[in-house]
PyMOL CGO cylinders between C-alpha atoms (Angstrom):
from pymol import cmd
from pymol.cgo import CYLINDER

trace = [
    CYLINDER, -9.46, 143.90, -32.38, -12.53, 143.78, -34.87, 0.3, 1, 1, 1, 1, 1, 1,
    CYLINDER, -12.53, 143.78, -34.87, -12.50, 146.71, -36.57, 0.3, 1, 1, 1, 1, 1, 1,
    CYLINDER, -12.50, 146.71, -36.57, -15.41, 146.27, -39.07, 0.3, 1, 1, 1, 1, 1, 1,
    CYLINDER, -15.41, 146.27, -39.07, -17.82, 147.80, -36.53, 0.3, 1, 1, 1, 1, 1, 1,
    CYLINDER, -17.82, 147.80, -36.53, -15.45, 150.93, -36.66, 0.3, 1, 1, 1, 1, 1, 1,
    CYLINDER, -15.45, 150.93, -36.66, -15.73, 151.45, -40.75, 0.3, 1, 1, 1, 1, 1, 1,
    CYLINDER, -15.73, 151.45, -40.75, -19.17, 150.49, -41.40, 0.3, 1, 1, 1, 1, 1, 1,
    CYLINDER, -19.17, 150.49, -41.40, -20.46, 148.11, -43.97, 0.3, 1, 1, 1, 1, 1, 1,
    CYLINDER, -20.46, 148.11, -43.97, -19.15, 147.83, -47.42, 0.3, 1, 1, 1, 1, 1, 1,
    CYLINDER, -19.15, 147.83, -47.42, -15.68, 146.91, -46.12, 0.3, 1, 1, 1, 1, 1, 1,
    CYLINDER, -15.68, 146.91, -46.12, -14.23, 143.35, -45.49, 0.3, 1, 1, 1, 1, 1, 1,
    CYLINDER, -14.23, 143.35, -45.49, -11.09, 142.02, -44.41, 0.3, 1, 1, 1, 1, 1, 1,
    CYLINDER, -11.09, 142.02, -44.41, -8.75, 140.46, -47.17, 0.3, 1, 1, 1, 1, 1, 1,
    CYLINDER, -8.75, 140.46, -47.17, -5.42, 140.15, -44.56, 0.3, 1, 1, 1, 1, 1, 1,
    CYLINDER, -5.42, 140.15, -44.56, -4.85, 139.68, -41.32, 0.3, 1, 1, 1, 1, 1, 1,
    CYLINDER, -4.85, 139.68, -41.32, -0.82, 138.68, -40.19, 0.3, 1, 1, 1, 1, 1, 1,
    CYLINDER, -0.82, 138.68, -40.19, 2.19, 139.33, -38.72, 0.3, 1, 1, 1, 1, 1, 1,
    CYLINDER, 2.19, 139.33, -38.72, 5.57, 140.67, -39.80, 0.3, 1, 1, 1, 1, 1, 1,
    CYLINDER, 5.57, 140.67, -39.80, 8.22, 139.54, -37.15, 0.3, 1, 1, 1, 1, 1, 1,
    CYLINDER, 8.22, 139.54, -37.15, 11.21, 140.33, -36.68, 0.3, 1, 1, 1, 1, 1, 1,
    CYLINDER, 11.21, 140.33, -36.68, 12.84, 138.40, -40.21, 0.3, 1, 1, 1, 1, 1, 1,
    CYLINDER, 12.84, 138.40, -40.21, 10.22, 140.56, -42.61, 0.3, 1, 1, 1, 1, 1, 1,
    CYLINDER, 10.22, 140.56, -42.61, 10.91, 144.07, -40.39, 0.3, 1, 1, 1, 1, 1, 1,
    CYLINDER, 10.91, 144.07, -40.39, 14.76, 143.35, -41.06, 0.3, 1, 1, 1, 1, 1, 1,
    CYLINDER, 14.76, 143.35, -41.06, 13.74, 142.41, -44.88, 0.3, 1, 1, 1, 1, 1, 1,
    CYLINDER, 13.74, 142.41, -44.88, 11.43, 145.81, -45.34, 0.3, 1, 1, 1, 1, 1, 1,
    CYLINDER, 11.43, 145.81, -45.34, 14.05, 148.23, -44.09, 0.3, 1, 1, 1, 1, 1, 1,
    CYLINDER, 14.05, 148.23, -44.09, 17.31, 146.42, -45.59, 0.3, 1, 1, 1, 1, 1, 1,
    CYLINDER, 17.31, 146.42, -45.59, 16.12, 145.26, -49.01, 0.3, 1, 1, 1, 1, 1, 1,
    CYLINDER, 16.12, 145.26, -49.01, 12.61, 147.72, -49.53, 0.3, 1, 1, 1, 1, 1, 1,
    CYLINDER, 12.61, 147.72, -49.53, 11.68, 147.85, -53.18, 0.3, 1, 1, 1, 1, 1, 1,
    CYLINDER, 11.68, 147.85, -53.18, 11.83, 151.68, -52.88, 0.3, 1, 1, 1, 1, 1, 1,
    CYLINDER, 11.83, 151.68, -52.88, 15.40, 152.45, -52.92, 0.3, 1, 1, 1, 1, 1, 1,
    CYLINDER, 15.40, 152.45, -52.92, 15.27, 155.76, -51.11, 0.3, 1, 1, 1, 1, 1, 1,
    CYLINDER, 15.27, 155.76, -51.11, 13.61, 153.66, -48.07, 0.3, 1, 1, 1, 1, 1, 1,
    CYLINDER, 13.61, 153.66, -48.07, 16.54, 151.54, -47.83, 0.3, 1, 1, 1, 1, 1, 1,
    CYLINDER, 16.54, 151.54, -47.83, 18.86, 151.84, -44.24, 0.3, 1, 1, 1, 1, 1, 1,
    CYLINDER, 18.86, 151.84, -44.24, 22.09, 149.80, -44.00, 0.3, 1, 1, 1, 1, 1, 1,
    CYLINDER, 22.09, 149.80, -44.00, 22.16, 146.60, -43.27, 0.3, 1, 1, 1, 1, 1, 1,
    CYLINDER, 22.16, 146.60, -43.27, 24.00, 146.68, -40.04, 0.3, 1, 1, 1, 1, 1, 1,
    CYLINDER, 24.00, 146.68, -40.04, 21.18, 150.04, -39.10, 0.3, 1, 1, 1, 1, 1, 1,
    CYLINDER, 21.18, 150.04, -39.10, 18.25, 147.47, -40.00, 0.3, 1, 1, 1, 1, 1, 1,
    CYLINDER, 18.25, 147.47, -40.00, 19.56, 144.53, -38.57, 0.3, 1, 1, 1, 1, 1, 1,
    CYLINDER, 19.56, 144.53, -38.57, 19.70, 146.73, -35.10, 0.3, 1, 1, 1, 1, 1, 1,
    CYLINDER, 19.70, 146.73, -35.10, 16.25, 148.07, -35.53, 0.3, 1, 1, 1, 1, 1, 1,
    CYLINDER, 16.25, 148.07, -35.53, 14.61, 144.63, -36.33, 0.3, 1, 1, 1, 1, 1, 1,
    CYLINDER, 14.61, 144.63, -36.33, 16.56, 142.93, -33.38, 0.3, 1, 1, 1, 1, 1, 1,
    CYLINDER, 16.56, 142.93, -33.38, 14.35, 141.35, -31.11, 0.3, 1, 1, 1, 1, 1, 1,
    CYLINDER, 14.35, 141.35, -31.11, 11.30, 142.96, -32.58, 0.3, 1, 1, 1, 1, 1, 1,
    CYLINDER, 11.30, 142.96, -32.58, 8.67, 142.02, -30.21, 0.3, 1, 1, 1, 1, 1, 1,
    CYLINDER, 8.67, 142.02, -30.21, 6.13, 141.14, -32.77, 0.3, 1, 1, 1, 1, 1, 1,
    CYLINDER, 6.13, 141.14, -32.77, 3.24, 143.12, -34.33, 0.3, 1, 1, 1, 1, 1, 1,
    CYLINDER, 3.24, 143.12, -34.33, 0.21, 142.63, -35.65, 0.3, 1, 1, 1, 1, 1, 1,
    CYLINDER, 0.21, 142.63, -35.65, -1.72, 144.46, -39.18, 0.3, 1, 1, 1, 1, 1, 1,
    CYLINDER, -1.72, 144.46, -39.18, -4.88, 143.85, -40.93, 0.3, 1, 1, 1, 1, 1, 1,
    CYLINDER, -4.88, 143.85, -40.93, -5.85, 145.11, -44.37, 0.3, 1, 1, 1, 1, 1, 1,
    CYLINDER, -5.85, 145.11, -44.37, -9.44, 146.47, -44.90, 0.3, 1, 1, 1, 1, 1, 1,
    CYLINDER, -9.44, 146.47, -44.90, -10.97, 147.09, -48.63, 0.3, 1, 1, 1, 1, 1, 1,
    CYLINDER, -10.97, 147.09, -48.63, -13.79, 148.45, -49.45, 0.3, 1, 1, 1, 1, 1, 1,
    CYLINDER, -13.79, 148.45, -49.45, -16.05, 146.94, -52.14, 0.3, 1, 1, 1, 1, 1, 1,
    CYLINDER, -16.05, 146.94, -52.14, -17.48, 149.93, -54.04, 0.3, 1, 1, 1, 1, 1, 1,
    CYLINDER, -17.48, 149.93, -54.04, -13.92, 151.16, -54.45, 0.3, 1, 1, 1, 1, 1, 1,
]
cmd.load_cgo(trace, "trace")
């Protein structure tokens, strides 16, 4: 999906990737914040055959 015609000019890309079902396991087991943590065994059910996903990360220049 191209989103640039949605915001407008001024913004550009800078990422466009996948987690997976590794990096969802990683982020909810082993986030940085510690009150975002879940257990292990909680995570490791959630990220189980995680079907893929897909993000991209917008900035804007004048910002």
């Amino acid at each position: 999906m191209d989103l640039t015609s949605y915001l407008g000019q001024g913004w550009r890309q800078v990422e466009d990737n996948r987690l997976g079902e590794w990096t969802t396991f990683l982020l909810l087991a082993y986030s940085a914040d510690l009150s975002a943590q879940i257990d292990i065994e909680v995570a490791e059910q959630a990220a189980a055959g995680w079907g893929g996903d897909h993000y991209q990360v917008f900035v804007e220049d004048d910002s």
